[in-house]
C-alpha positions in Angstrom: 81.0 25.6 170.3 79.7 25.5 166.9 80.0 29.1 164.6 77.0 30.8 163.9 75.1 30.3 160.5 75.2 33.1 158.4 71.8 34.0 156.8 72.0 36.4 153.7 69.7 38.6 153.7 67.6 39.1 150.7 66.1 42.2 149.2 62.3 42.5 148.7 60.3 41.3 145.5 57.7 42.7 144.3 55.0 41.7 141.8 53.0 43.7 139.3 49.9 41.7 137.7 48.5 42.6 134.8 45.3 41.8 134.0 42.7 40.6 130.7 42.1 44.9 130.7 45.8 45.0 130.6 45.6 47.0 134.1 48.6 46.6 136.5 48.1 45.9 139.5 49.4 47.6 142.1 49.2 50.4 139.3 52.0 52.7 142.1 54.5 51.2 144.0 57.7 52.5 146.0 60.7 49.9 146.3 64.1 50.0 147.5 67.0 50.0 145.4 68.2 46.4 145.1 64.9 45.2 145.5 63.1 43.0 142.6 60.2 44.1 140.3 58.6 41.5 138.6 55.6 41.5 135.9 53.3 39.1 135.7 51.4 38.9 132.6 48.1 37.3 132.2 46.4 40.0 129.8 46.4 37.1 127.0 48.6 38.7 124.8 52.2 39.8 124.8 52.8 43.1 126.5 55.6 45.7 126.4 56.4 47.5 129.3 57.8 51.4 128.4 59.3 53.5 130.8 58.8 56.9 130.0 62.0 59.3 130.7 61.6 61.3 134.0 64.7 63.9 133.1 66.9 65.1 134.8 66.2 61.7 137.1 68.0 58.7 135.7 66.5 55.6 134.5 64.4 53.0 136.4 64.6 50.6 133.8 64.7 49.9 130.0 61.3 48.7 128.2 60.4 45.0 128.7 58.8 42.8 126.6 56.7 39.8 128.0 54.7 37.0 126.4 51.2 36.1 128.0 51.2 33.9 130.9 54.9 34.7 131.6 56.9 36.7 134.4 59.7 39.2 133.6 61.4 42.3 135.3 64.2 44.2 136.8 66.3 44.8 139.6 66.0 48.2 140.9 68.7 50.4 140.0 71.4 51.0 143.4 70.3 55.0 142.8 67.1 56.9 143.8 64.7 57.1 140.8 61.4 57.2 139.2 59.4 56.6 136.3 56.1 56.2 134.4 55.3 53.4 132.3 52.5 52.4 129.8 51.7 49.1 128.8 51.8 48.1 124.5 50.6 45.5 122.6 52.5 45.9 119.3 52.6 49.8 118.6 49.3 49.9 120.1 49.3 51.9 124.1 46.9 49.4 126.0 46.5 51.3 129.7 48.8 53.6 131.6 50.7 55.7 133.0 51.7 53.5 136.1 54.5 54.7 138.6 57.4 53.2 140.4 59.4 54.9 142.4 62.5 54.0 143.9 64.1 55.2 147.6 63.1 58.9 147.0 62.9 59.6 143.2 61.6 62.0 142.7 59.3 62.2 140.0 59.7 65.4 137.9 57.5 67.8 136.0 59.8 70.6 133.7 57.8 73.8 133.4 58.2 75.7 130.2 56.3 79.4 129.5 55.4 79.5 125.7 53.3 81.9 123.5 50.5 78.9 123.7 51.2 79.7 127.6 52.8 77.8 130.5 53.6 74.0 129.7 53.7 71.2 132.0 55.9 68.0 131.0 54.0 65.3 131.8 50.8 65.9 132.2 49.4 63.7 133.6 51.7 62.4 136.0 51.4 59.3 138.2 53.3 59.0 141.4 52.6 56.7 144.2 50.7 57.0 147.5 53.6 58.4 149.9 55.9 59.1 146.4 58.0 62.6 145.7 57.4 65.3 143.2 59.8 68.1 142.3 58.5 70.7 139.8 61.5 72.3 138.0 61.9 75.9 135.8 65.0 76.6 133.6 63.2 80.5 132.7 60.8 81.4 134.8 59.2 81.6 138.4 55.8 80.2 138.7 53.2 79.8 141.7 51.5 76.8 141.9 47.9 77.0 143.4 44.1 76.0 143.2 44.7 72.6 143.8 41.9 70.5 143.9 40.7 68.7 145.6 43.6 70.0 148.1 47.2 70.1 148.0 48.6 66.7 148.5 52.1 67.2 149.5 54.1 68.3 152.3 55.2 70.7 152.5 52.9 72.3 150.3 53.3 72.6 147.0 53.3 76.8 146.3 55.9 77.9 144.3 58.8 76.6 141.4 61.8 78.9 141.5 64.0 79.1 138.4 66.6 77.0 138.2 67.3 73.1 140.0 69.1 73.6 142.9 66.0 76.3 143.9 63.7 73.3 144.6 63.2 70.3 146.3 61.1 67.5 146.2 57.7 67.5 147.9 55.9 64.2 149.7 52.4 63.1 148.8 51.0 62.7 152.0 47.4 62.3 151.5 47.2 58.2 150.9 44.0 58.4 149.5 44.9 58.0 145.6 42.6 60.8 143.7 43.4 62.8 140.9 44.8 66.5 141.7 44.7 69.1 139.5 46.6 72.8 140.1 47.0 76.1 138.4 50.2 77.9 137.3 51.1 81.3 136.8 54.3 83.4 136.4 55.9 84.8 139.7 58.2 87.0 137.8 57.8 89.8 135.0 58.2 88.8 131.5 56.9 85.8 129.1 54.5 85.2 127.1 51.1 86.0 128.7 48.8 83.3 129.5 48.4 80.6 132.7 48.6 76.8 132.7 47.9 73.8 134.7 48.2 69.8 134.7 46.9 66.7 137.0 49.2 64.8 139.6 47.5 61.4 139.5 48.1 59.3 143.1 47.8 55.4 142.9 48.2 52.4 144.9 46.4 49.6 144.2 
């Protein structure tokens, strides 16, 4: 009787091209944590990747730098996260944002009331087909409505209470990558007056 193999079992890698318009391709993508992200740089020149902060969520990776015709990338880190990155030539922002997400992120947006009115941090935000959002408030309570074209997530995206542990992250459950964009308002007496408003971006390929 002879003992059984053993086959390791390898995590996922996944590759991001990018393009002569420096456009990545997929431009969202979900992985799991231990998986493999590589870039694959045929753009002609050499690129930067920047991941932009996604606080309070911890980072996906740090920026990577990749000459033309070359591969680099990262292994995702052994923690739900999320980011958006742009891609640079020199100081110079050649295409973005593009999303990764990994397990269940989520990706966050901080809302902030301010005499100019409510402020959304980012906005624009990519997130993947299928990725999470959480909208967080540290002063206020705000509704969220007037999407358009429709609300994406489930469940639906309504209402920010103040303070983290209020909220939770929402799905995008559309699959259809359009642009969204939505209206705020403050739920609770006080503030500044005036309304605001931002874009949730949904990619895949």
């Amino acid at each position: 009787m002879t003992a059984a193999r053993h086959i390791p079992i390898t995590d996922t890698v996944y590759t991001i091209d990018i393009d002569s318009t420096f456009t990545a391709s997929p431009k969202g993508l979900i992985v799991q944590q231990g998986d493999a992200v590589n870039f694959q740089n045929n753009s002609g020149s050499t690129v930067t990747i920047e991941f932009l902060p996604n606080p309070p969520g911890q980072s996906v990776s740090g920026n990577i730098t990749i000459p033309n015709g070359s591969g680099a990338g990262f292994t995702a880190p052994n923690y739900n996260a999320a980011a958006n990155y742009d891609i640079y030539v020199g100081t110079t922002k050649e295409s973005g944002p593009y999303a990764i997400q990994v397990g269940t992120g989520p990706f966050y947006i901080q809302l902030y009331d301010t005499s100019a009115g409510i402020i959304t941090n980012p906005s624009p935000i990519v997130i993947p087909v299928g990725g999470y959002l959480e909208m967080i408030s540290s002063d206020l309570n705000y509704n969220v409505s007037n999407w358009t074209p429709a609300d994406p997530f489930s469940p639906p995206l309504t209402s920010v209470q103040v303070g983290a542990p209020n909220n939770s992250p929402h799905q995008e459950n559309t699959g259809d990558g359009l642009d969204y964009t939505y209206k705020l308002t403050k739920a609770t007496p006080g503030g500044t007056t005036g309304n605001g408003g931002g874009t949730v971006k949904v990619k895949s390929a």
